[in-house]
Steps between C-alpha positions, in 0.01 A plus 500: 500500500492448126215584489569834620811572314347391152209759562745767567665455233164504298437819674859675444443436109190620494586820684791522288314436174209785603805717571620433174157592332481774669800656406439452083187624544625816659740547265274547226246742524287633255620617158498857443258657244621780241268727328486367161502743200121504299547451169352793292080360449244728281244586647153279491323738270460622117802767609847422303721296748715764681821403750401531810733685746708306764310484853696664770629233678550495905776275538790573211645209335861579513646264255823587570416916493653685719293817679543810310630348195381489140404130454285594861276734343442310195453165711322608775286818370468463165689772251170515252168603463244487176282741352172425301468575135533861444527626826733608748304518805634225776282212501346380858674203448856707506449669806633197747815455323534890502445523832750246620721690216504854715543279850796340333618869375419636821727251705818555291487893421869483290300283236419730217276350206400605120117339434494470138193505294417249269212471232413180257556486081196693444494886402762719356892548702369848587194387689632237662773666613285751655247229627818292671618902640130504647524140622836608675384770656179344656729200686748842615228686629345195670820462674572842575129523614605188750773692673805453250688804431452625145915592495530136506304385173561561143285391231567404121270409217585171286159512296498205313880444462556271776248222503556188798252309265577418186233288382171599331173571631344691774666327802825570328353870468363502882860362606677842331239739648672560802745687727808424585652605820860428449788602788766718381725579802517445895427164505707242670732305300374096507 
């Protein structure tokens, strides 16, 4: 009869103790995985390095943005693209981030947005004011082109008077070749 009881007993706690496992295990599952921002690389090639554009992204990572709100669209679909040297045609590379740009516009049709054109140090204030005006225009016309209404977007030219690089040398320069789609009204407050 001891015998019995003692191997119940063994049996109990090791029913118990499986239980036990069981349960921790099941209450942690897998960690979740977040898109992780790519840091801007140059190209492998003789080209300058040039920023790359953000890739659209499937799954938004909120950090603490809520939907339709400024810090949304600059978190989760990216408020700037970059032009190469001379040029104001959008790059292939630009084209994600603009197309998750008109969803996002598309979704919340009060948002209304000024893209502002932006050029590097080089050339005079008149021509790259009108190079950052042609830069605007090609990021409003890709929009518009995507199904945003053209009521909705502004543009402005900054030329070279409004660098987000500071430093010297071309990835400086290829940082402040770009356009900036900045909200202006009709988003909602954070």
């Amino acid at each position: 009869m001891v015998t019995t009881v003692n191997a119940r007993s063994a049996l109990r706690l090791t029913l118990i103790a499986a239980g036990a496992l069981s349960l921790a295990a099941c209450g942690h599952g897998p960690k979740p995985s977040y898109p992780t921002s790519q840091a801007t690389q140059a190209p492998h090639s003789a080209e300058p390095s040039r920023p790359q554009a953000m890739p659209n992204r499937t799954e938004p990572v909120t950090q603490n943005a809520l939907p339709g709100s400024e810090r949304d669209f600059t978190v989760n679909v990216g408020d700037r693209v970059y032009f190469d040297y001379d040029m104001f045609t959008v790059r292939g590379d630009a084209t994600p981030l603009l197309d998750a740009q008109s969803d996002w516009l598309k979704r919340y049709p009060a948002v209304q947005v000024r893209i502002e054109g932006n050029a590097d140090e080089r050339g005079t204030e008149e021509y790259n004011l009108a190079l950052g005006a042609r830069r605007a225009n090609a990021v409003r016309e890709y929009l518009v082109a995507h199904g945003v209404a053209a009521t909705r977007i502004t543009t402005v030219s900054f030329g070279k008077e409004k660098p987000i690089d500071t430093g010297a040398g071309e990835q400086a320069e290829a940082h402040n070749r770009n356009g900036h789609t900045a909200i202006v009204s009709g988003a909602r407050m954070q």
